[in-house]
Backbone as CSV, one residue per row, in Angstrom:
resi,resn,N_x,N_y,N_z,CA_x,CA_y,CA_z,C_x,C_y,C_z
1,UNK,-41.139,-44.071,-65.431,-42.390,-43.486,-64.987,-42.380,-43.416,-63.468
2,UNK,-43.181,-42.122,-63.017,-42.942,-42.301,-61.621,-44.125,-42.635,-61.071
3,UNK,-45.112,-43.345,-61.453,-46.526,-43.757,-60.845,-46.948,-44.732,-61.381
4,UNK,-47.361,-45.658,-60.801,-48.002,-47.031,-61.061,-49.704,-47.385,-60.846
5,UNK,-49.943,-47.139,-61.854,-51.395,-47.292,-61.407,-52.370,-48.340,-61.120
6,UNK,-51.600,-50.015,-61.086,-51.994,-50.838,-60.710,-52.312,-51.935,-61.385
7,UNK,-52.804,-51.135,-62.650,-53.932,-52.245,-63.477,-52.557,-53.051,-64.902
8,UNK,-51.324,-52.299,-64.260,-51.016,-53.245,-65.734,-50.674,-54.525,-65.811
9,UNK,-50.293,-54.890,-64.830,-50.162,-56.743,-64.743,-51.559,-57.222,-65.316
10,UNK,-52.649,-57.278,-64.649,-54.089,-57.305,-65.016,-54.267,-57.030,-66.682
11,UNK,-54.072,-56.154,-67.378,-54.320,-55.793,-68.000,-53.436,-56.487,-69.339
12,UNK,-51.890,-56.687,-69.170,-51.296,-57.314,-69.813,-51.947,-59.356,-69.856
13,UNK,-52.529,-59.235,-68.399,-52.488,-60.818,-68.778,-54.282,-60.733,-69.663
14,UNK,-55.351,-60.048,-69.639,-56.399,-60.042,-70.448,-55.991,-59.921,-71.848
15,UNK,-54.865,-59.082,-71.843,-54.389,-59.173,-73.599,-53.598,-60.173,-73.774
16,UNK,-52.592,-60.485,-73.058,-51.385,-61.319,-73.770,-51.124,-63.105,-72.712
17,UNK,-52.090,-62.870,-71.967,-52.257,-64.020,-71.322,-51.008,-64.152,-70.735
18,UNK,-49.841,-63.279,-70.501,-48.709,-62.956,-70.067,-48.473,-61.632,-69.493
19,UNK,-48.169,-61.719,-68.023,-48.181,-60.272,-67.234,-46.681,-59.821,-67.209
20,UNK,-45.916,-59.887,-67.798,-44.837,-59.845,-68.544,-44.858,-59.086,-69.916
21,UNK,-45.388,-59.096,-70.296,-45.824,-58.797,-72.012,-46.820,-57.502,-71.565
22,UNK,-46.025,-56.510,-72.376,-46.866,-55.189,-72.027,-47.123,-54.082,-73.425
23,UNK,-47.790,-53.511,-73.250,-48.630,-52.768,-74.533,-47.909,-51.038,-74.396
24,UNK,-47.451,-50.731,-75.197,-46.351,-49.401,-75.256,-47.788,-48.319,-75.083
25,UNK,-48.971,-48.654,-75.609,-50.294,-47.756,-75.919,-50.321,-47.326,-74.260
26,UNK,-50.377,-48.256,-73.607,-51.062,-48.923,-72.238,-50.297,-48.237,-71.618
27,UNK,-48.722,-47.948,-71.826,-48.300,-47.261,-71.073,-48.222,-46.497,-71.464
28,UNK,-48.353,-45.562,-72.230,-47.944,-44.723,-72.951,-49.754,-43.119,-72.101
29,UNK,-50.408,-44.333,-71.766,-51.871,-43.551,-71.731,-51.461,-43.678,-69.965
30,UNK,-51.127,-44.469,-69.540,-50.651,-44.163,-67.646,-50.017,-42.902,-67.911
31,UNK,-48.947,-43.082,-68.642,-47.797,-41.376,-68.388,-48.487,-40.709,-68.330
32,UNK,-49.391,-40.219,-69.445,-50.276,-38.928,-69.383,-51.052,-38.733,-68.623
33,UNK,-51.977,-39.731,-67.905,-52.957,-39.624,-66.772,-52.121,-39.312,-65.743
34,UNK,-50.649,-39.734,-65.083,-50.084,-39.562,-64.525,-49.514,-37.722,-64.897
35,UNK,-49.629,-38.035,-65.965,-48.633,-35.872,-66.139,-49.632,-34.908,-65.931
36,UNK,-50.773,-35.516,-65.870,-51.857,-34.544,-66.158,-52.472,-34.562,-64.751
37,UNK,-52.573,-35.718,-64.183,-53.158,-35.722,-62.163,-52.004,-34.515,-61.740
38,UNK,-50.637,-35.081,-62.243,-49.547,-33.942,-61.344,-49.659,-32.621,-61.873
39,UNK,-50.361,-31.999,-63.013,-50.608,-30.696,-63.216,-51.255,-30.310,-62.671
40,UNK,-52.521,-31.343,-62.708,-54.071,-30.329,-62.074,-53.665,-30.004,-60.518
41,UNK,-52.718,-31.196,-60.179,-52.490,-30.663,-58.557,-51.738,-30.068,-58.333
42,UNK,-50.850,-30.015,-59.223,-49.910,-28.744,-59.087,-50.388,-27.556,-59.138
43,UNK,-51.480,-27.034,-60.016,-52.352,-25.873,-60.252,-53.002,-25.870,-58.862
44,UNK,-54.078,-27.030,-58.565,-54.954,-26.472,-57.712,-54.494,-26.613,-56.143
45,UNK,-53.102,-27.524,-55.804,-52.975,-27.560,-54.421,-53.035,-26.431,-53.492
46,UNK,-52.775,-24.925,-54.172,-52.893,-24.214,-53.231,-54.356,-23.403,-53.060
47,UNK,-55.008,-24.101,-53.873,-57.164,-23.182,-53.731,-57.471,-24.464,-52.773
48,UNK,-58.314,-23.326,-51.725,-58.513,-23.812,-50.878,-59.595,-24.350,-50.930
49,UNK,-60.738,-23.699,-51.924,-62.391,-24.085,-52.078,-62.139,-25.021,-52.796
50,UNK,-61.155,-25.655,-53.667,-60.778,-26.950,-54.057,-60.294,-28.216,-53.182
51,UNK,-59.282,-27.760,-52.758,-58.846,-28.489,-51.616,-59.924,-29.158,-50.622
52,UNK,-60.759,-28.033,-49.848,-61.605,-28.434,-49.268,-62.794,-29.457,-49.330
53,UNK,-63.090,-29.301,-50.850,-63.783,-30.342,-51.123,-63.813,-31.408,-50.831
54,UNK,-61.909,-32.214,-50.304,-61.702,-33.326,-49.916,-61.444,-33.651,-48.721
55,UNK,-61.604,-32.558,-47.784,-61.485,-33.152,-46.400,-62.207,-33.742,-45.623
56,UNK,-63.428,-34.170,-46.413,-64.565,-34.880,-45.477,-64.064,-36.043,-46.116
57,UNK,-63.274,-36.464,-46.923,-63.040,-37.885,-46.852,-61.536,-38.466,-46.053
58,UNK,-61.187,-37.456,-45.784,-60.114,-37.422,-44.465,-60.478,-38.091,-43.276
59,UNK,-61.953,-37.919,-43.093,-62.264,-38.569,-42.025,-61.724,-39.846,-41.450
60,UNK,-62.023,-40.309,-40.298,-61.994,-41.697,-40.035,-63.191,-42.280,-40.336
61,UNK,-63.759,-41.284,-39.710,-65.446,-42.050,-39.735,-66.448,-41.388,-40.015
62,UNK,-65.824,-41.701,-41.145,-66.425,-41.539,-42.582,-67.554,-42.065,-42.791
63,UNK,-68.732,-41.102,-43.590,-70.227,-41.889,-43.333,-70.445,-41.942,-44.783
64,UNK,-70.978,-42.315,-45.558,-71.774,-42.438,-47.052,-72.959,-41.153,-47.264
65,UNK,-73.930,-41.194,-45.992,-75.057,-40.326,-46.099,-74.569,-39.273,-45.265
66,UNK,-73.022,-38.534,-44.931,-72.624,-37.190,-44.640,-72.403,-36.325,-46.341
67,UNK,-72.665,-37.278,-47.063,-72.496,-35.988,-48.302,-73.719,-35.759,-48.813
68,UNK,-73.383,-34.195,-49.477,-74.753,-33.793,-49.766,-75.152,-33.693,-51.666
69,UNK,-75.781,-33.282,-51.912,-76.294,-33.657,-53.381,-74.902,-32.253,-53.950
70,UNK,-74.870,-31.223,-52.638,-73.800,-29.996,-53.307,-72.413,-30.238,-53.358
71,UNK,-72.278,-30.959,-52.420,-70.801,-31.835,-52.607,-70.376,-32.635,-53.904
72,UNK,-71.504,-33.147,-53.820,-70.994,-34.361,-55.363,-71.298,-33.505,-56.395
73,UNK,-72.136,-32.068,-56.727,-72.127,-31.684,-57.639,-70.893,-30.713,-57.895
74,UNK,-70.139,-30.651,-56.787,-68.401,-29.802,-56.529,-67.784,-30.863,-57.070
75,UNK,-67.903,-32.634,-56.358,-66.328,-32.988,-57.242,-66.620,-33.305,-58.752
76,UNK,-68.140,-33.184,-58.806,-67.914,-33.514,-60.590,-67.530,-32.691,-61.367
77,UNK,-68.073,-31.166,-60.818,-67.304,-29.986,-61.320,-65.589,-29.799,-61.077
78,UNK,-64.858,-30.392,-60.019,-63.542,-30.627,-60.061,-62.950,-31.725,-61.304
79,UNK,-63.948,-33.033,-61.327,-63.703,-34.188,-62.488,-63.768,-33.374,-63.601
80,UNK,-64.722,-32.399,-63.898,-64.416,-31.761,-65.047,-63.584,-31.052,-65.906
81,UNK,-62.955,-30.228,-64.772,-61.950,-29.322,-64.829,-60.711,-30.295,-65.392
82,UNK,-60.491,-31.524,-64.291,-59.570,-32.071,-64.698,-59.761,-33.566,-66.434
83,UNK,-60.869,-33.281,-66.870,-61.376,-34.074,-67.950,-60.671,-32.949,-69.271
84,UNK,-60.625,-31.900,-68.437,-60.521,-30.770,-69.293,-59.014,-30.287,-69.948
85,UNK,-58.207,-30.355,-68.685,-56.933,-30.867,-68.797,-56.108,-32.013,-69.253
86,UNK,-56.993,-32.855,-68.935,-56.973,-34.086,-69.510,-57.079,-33.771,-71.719
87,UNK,-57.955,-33.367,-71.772,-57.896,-33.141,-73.675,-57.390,-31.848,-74.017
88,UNK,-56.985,-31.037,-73.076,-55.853,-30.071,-73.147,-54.529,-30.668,-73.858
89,UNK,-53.856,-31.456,-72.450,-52.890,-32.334,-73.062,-52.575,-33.326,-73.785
90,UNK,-53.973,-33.470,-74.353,-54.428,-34.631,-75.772,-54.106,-33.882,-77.097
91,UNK,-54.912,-32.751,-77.172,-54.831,-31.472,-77.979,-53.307,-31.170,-77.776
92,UNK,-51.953,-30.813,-77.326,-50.928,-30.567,-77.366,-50.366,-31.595,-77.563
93,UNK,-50.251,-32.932,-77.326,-49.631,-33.578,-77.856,-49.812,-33.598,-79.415
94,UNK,-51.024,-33.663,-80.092,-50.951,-33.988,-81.655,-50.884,-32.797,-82.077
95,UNK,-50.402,-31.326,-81.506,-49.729,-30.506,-82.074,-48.382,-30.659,-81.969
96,UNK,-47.915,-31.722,-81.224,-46.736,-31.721,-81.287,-45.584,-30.990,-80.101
97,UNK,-46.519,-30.581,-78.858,-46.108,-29.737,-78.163,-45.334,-30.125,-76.793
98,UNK,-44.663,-29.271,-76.563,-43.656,-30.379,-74.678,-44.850,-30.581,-73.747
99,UNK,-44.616,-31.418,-73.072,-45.391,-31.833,-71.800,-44.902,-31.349,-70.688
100,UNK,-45.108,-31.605,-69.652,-44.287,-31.591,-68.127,-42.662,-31.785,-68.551
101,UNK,-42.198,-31.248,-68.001,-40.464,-31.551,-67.933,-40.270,-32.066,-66.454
């Protein structure tokens, strides 16, 4: 796998009281969150009204009350898109279908 998402030591020791001891499910559900972040950005890295959405957190100094109620209603509409992709590639897998190569 080429991404680590952090939580599986954690996660192995709540199940198996051993962070050593790991769950094939557990990883098996990183790959796909992982195949599916690298699609949506593969699709959307080059839209810019997407892109843009995230450069106010580029900032340094960065404020909490610089976003506006239209901003957060853009990245939930981006979370969606990618929720969407997300059971896209849920839906192709139990057809049985290739993933990312």
């Amino acid at each position: 796998m080429l991404f680590c998402g952090g939580q599986c030591l954690a996660s192995n020791y709540v199940n198996y009281k051993d962070i050593t001891k790991h769950s094939q499910s557990n990883c098996a559900v990183a790959s796909l969150q992982f195949q599916v972040a690298k699609r949506v950005y593969e699709e959307m890295k080059n839209d810019e009204q997407f892109m843009g959405q995230f450069r106010k957190f580029q900032k340094k100094d960065f404020k909490k009350s610089e976003i506006t109620l239209g901003e957060i209603k853009k990245m939930l509409e981006a979370q969606n898109i990618i929720l969407k992709n997300i059971a896209e590639v849920i839906l192709d897998l139990a057809e049985g279908k290739e993933l990312i190569k």
